[in-house]
SEVO-554665 format. One record per residue (C-alpha): x, y, z; residue number from 1. Coordinates in steps of 0.5 Angstrom, whole numbers, plus 2048, in hexadecimal, padded with zeros to 3 digits. Each point is the difference from the previous one (the first is absolute). Layout:
<kekes>
X,Y,Z,NUM
...
</kekes>
This chain:
<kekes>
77F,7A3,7BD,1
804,7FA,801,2
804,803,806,3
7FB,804,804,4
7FE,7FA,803,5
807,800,804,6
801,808,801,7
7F9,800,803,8
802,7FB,806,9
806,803,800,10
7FE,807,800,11
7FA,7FF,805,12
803,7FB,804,13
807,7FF,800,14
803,807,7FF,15
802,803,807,16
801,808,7FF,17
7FE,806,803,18
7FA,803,7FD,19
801,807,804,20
808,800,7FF,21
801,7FD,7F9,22
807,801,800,23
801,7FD,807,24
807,7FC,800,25
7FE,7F9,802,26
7FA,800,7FB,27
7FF,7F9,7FC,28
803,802,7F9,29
7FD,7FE,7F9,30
804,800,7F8,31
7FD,7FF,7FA,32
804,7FD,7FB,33
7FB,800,7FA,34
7FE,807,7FF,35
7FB,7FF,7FB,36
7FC,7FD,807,37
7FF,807,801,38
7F8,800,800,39
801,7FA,806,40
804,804,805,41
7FD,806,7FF,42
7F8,7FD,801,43
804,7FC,806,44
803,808,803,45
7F9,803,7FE,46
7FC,7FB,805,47
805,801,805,48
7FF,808,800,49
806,802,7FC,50
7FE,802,7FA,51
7F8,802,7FE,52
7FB,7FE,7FB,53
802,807,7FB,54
807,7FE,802,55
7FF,7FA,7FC,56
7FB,802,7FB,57
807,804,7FE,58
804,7FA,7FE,59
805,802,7FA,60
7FF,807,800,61
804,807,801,62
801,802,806,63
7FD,7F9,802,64
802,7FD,807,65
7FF,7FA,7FD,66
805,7FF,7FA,67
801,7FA,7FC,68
804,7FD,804,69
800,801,807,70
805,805,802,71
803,801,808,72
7FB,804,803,73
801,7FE,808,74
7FB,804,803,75
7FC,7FD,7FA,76
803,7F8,802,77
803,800,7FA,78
807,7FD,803,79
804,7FF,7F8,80
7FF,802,7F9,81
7FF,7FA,7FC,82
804,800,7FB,83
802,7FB,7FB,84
7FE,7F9,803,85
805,7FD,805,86
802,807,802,87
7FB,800,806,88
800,7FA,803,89
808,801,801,90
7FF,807,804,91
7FC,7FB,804,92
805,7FB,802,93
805,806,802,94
7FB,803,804,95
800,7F9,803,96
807,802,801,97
800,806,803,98
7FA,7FE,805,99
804,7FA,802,100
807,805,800,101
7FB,805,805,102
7FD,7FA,804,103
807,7FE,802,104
802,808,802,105
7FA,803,802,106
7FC,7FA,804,107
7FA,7FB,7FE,108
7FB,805,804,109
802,805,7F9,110
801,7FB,7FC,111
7FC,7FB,7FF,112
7FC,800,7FA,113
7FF,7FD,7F9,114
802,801,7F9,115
7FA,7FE,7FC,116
801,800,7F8,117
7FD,7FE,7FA,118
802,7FD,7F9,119
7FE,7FD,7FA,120
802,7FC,7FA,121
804,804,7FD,122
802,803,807,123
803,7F8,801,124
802,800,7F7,125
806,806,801,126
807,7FE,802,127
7FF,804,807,128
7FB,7FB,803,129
807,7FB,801,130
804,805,802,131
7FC,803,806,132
7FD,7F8,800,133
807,7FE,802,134
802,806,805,135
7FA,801,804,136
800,7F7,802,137
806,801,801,138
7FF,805,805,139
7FB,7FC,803,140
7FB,806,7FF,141
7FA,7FE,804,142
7FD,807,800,143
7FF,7FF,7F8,144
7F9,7FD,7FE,145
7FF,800,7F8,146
7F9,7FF,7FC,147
802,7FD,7F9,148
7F9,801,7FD,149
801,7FA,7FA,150
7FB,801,7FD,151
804,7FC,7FA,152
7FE,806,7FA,153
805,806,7FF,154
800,807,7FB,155
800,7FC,7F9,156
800,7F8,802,157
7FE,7FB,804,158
805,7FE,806,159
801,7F9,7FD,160
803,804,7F9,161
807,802,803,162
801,7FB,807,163
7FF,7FA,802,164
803,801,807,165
7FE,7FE,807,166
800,806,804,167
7FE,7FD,807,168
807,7FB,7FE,169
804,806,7FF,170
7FE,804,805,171
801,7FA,806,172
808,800,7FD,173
801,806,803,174
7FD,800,807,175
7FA,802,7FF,176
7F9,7FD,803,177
7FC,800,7FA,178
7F8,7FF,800,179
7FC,7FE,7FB,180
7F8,802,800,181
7FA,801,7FC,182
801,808,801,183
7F9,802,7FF,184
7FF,7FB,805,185
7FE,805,807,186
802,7FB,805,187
806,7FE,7FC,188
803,807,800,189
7FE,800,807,190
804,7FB,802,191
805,800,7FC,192
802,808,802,193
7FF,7FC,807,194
805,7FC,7FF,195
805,804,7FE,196
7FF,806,805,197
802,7FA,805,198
806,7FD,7FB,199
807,801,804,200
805,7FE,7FC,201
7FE,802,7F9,202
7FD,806,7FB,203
7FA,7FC,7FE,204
7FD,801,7F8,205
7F9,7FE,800,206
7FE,7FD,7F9,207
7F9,803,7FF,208
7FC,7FC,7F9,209
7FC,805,7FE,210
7FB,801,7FA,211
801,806,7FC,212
7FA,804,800,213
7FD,7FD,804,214
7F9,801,7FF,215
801,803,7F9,216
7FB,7FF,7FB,217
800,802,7F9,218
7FB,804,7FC,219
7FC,7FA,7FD,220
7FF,7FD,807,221
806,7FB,800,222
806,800,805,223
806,805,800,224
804,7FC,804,225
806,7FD,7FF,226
801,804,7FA,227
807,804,7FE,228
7FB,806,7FD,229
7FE,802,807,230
808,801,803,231
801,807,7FD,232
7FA,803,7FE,233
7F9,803,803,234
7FA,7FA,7FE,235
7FB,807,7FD,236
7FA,800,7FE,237
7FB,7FA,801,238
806,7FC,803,239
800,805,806,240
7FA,800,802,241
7FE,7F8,7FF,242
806,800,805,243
7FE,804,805,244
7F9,7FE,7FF,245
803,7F8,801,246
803,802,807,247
7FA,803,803,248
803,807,7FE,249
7FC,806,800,250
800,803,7F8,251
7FD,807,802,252
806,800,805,253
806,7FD,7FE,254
804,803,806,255
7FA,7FE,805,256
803,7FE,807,257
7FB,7FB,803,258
7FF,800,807,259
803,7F9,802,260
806,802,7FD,261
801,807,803,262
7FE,7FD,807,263
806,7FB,7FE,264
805,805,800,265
7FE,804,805,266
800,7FB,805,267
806,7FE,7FE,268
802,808,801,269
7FD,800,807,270
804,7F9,802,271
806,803,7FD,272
7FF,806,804,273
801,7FB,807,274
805,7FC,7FC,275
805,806,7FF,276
7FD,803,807,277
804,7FA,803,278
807,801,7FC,279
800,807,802,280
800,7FE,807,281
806,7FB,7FE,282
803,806,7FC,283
7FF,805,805,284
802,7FB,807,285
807,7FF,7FA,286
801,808,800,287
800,801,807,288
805,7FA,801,289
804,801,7FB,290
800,808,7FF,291
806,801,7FC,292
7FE,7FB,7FB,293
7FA,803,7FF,294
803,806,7FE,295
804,7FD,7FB,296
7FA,7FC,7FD,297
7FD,806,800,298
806,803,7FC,299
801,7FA,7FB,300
7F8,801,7FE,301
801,806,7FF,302
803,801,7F9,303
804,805,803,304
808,7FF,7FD,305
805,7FD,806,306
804,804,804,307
807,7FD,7FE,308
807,803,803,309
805,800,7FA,310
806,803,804,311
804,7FA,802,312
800,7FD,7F8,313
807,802,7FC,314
800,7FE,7FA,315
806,7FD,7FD,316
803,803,7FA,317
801,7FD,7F9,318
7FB,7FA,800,319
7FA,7FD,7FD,320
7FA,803,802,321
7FD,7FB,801,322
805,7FF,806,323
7FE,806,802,324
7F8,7FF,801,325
802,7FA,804,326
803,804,805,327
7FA,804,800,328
7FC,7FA,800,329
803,7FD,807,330
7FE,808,803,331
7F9,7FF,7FD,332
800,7F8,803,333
803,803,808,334
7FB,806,800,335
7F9,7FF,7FC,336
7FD,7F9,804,337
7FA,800,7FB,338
804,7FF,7FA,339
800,7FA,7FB,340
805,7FF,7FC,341
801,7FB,7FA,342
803,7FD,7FB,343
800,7FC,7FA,344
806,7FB,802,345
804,805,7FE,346
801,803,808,347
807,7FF,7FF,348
801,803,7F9,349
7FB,806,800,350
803,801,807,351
7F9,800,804,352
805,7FC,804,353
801,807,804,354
7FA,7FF,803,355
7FF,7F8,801,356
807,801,804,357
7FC,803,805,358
7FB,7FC,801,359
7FD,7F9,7FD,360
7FC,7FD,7FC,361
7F8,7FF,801,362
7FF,7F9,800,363
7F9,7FB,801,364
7FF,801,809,365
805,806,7FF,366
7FF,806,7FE,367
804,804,805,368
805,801,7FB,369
7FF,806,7FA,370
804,7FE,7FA,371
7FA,7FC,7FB,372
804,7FA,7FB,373
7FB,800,7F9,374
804,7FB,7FD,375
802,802,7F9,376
7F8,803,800,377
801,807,7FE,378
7F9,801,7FD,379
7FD,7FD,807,380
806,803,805,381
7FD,807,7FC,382
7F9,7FF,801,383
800,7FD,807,384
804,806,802,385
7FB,804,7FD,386
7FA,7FC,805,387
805,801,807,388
7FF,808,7FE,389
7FA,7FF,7FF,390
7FF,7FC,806,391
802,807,804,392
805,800,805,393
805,7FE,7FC,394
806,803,7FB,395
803,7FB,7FB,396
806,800,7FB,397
802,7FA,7FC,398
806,7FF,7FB,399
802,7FD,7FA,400
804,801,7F9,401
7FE,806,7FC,402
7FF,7FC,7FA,403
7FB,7FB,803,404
7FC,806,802,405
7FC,7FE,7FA,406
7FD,7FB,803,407
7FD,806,806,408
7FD,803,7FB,409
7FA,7FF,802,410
801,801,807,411
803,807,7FF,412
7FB,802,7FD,413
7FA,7FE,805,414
805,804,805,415
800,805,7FD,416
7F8,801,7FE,417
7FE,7FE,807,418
806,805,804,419
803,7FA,803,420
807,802,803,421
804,7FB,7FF,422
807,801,7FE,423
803,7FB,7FA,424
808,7FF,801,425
803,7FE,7F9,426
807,7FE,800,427
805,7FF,7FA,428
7FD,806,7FC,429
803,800,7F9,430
805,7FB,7FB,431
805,801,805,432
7FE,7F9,803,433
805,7FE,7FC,434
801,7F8,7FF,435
7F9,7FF,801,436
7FE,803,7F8,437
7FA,803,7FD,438
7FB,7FC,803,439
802,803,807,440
802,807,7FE,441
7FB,805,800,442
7FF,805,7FB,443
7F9,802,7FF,444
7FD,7FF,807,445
802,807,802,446
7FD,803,7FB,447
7FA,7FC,801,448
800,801,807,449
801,807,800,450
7F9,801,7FB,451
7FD,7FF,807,452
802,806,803,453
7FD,804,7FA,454
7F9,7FC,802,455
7FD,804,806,456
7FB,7FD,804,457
7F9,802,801,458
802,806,806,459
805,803,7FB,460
806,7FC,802,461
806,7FC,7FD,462
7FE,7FB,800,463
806,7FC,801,464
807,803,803,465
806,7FD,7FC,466
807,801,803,467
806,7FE,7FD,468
806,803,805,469
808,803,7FD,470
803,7FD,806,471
800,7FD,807,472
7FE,808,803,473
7FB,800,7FB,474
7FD,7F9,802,475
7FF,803,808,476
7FC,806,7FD,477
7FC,7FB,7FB,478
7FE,7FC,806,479
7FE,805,804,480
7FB,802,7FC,481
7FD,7FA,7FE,482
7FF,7FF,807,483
7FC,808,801,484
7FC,7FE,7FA,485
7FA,7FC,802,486
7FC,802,7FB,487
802,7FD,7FA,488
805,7FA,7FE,489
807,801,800,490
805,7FC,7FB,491
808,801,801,492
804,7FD,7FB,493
808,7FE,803,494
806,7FE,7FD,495
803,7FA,800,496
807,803,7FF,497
805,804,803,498
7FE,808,7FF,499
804,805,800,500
7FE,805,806,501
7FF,807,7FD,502
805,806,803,503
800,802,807,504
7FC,805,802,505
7FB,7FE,7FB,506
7F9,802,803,507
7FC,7F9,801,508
7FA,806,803,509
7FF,802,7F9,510
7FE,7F8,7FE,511
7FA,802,803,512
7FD,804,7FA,513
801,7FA,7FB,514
805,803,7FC,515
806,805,802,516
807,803,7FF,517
806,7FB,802,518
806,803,804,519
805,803,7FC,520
7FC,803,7FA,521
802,805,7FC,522
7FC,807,801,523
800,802,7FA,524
800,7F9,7FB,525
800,7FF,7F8,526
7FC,7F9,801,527
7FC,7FC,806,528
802,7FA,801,529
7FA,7FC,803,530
7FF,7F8,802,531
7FD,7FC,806,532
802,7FC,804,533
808,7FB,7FE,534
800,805,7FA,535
801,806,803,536
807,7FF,803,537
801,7FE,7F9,538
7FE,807,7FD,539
805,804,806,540
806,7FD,7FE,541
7FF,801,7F9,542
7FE,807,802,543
808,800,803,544
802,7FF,7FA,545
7FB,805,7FC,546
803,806,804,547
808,7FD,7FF,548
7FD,803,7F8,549
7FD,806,803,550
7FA,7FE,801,551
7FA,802,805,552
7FD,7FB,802,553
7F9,800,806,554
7FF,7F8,802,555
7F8,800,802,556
7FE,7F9,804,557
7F9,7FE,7FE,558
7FE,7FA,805,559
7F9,802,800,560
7FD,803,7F9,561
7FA,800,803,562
802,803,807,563
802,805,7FC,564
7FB,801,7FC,565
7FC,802,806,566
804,806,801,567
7FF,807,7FE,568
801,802,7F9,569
806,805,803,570
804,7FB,803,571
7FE,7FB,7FA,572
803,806,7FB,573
807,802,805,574
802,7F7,800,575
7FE,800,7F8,576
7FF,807,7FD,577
7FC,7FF,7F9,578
806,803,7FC,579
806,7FC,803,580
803,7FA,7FB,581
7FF,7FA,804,582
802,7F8,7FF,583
7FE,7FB,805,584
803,7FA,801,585
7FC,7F9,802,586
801,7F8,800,587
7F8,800,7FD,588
7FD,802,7FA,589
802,807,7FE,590
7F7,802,801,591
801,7FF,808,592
804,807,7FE,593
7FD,803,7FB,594
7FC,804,804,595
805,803,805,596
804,802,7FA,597
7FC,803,7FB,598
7FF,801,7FA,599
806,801,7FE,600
804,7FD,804,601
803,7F9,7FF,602
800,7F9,805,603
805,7FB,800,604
7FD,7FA,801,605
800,7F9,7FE,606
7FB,7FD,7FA,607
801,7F9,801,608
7FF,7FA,804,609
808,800,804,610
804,7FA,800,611
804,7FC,804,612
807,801,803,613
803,803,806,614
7FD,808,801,615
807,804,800,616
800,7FB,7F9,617
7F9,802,7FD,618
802,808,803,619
805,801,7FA,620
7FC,7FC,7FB,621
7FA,803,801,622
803,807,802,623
7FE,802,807,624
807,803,802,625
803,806,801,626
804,801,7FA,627
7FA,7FE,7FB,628
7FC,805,804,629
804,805,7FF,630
801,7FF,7F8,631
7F9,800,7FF,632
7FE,806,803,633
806,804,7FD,634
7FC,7FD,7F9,635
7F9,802,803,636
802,807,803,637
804,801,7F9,638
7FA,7FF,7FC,639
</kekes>
């Protein structure tokens, strides 16, 4: 209640769209931060045409178009799904990205439109609002406008109990035009949108003090203004009626459009209908001029995988396969011109380097560049990636270590619920980073990440592809893949040391299933022998010496379990028959496993933190050699 002054001039207003083509590319666009705001974007979409009164009555139910939290819904206007505060606000800074990154390729006659966001206190309160505070002043993006809606009252306190910051100050400090205004004020918020729609150099936040249910009086007839109770909850009963009564609502109808108000918004349709009229003139004089590009725009927004040329790439053999996705990385940066690459500050570690050798770094006035630097923001370097795919036009892939995928957690799950494809490039996959010790070496991450490809989104699908490849062939197939799949995220998970490449011949095709039957396998077999990623050139020499005892051995390959899950039941029982005795071998926890390998097979894995020493030293200690294998195997096939 307290923003609606806000969203009602912007939307009415401000807002440049075409109400005849809701996905037209150069519309203005608007993310909302706090989810819970839901009620205000729809009532904003409803008087806008977009949403209709059942529409709304609908709000919170099954099946309803109008859920909890807004939920992307282009044709609907709805840009992003709110998720947990602070989200929101960074896809729109990488929208900003990506629109700046467009404008830079395309022309300002595609690419001139503005990123609209809106935040609020808890938005300001979570960790992410530095990271993408800082990132986006530094960029100098002028394109970004932000409304905080202060209103100094949150879920269970007043504002004052847990800060005492001073929000325009710190905001300044990192290059922002800051404007502070009373934010039910109409003519304030008028020029301040004014202002910073003409800003040149700077993203603006407009700081708005609002009023907590504005307008709200309790059932004994006494302001509910400023009161924490109306943060979470209905205001019911007497409170309700007195409240919409206090406004001059009408109580018989609730949900009653009054006259000036529908005359409002559609006269704003009909100036936007000659507004628009006047850019598809621009677009479309830009088309003829400009014909090959205007094809390639078509084709960047048209979330259709890229066509992309392999044939030149010859991986060498034997080397970390995180060297391996940088040679696929540099083809990626000569032939996909709208893709966007980032890192952690890590690029020459994660080796997203690849890439960066091939172009430059986006910087403030400079956006002809496609490597984006995050700094060490791993949470806002996801979300923000997350938003330039949003944005439309764009492919964006970002790198760190594995273990600090714990901090994109939150950004890997709002990708995955909004089928957002972007790619996740995580490096040092295992206790293998050696020196670095226990607090670098990730040994859970995996399981927890491939729990994601077990989760379907709502169209049936995975919803996320994780990958972690055998070997440096295997790194190509990996990446080929996660540039076709545009309708889920894709997670590929490389290592930091050499890997030892599996036997020639071997059939990198058969990568494409998920899990297969590695070069040299025996027909007939006494045990599987079954890993992802390092570990499976482990298990083929330990097969070597299995077969030196007589042993038949098959080694299966698994890089994707849950790509192979997706096969048919026959091809899944021809890798992995019911009947057959089957250990597996990985540097996570045994459960990441456990599945493949059946009831009575047996996982060897580690069940501890790792520990600090080189790798080969921690290889012996921890038992991830060839000999040790092949002992533990002969004990489990002897059982």
């Amino acid at each position: 209640m307290g923003g609606a002054d806000f969203i009602n001039v912007l939307f009415s207003e401000f807002l440049v769209y075409d109400p005849d083509q809701p996905l037209w590319a150069g519309r203005d666009r608007f993310y909302l931060d706090p989810g819970h705001m839901s009620p205000m974007l729809y009532s904003a979409l409803t008087l806008q045409g977009k949403f209709t009164i059942d529409d709304i009555k609908n709000f919170r139910q099954w099946g309803s178009i109008t859920p909890g939290h807004p939920e992307r819904d282009l044709m609907h206007g709805i840009e992003n799904s709110s998720g947990p505060l602070g989200q929101g606000h960074a896809y729109a800074a990488g929208a900003a990205v990506a629109e700046k990154f467009l404008e830079a390729r395309l022309s300002k006659a595609m690419m001139q439109h503005k990123i609209y966001t809106y935040i609020s206190d808890g938005g300001i309160q979570e960790g992410i609002s530095s990271e993408v505070g800082r990132l986006a002043g530094n960029l100098g993006l002028n394109n970004l406008i932000m409304f905080y809606d202060a209103n100094d009252v949150q879920l269970s306190t007043a504002c004052g109990a847990v800060s005492c910051e001073d929000t325009a100050m710190r905001y300044r400090s990192w290059n922002w035009n800051v404007i502070t205004i009373d934010g039910n004020d109409v003519q304030e918020i008028r020029q301040a949108l004014t202002n910073a729609i003409n800003e040149p150099e700077r993203p603006t936040l407009i700081i708005g003090n609002t009023i907590m249910a504005k307008g709200g009086v309790k059932a004994d007839g006494t302001s509910y203004e400023g009161s924490v109770k109306t943060h979470g909850a209905p205001l019911g009963g007497e409170a309700y009626l007195n409240t919409v009564k206090h406004l001059g609502g009408n109580t018989e109808d609730a949900f009653q459009i009054f006259p000036e108000v529908k005359k409002l918004y559609d006269d704003r349709k009909e100036e936007l209908r000659r507004i628009v009229a006047l850019r598809h003139k621009q677009e479309e004089a830009w088309r003829k001029q400009n014909p090959e590009l205007s094809a390639q725009m078509d084709e960047w927004f048209s979330k259709k995988a890229p066509k992309i040329d392999w044939s030149s790439l010859e991986q060498k053999r034997d080397i970390p396969t995180r060297n391996a996705s940088a040679a696929c990385l540099g083809i990626l940066a000569q032939q996909v011109p709208n893709m966007i690459v980032a890192s952690a500050d890590l690029s020459n570690s994660d080796k997203t380097d690849g890439f960066l050798n091939k172009t430059h770094s986006l910087v403030k006035g400079d956006f002809s560049g496609a490597f984006f630097q995050a700094g060490v923001s791993e949470l806002a370097m996801g979300c923000m990636c997350i938003g330039m795919m949003l944005h439309g036009g764009v492919i964006s892939a970002m790198g760190t270590f594995f273990v600090f995928s714990d901090y994109m957690k939150p950004a890997v799950r709002m990708a995955a619920l909004m089928q957002v494809a972007v790619k996740f490039v995580w490096s040092h996959d295992a206790f293998r980073v050696g020196e670095d010790g226990p607090t670098h070496e990730p040994v859970e991450q995996e399981a927890q990440i491939r729990l994601m490809e077990k989760l379907q989104n709502h169209k049936g699908k995975d919803s996320l592809r994780v990958f972690r490849p055998e070997d440096s062939d295997a790194t190509t197939v990996c990446w080929q893949m996660a540039m076709e799949n545009m309708e889920t995220p894709t997670a590929l998970i490389f290592s930091r040391q050499n890997v030892k490449s599996l036997p020639q011949g071997n059939n990198y095709d058969d990568v494409r299933k998920g899990a297969y039957i590695v070069k040299g396998s025996d027909e007939k077999f006494d045990v599987i022998l079954l890993a992802n990623g390092s570990e499976v050139s482990t298990l083929v020499d330990a097969a070597t010496l299995l077969r030196k005892e007589g042993y038949k051995v098959r080694v299966v390959s698994v890089p994707s379990e849950g790509l192979f899950r997706r096969q048919s039941k026959e091809y899944q029982q021809e890798v992995l028959p019911s009947d057959a005795k089957i250990f597996g071998l990985t540097a996570g926890l045994p459960v990441t496993l456990e599945a493949l390998v059946g009831a009575q097979g047996k996982v060897y894995g580690l069940k501890s933190f790792g520990f600090s020493a080189p790798f080969k030293v921690l290889e012996e200690k921890l038992g991830f050699t060839p000999d040790n294998i092949f002992k533990e195997v002969k004990k489990y096939i002897s059982k």
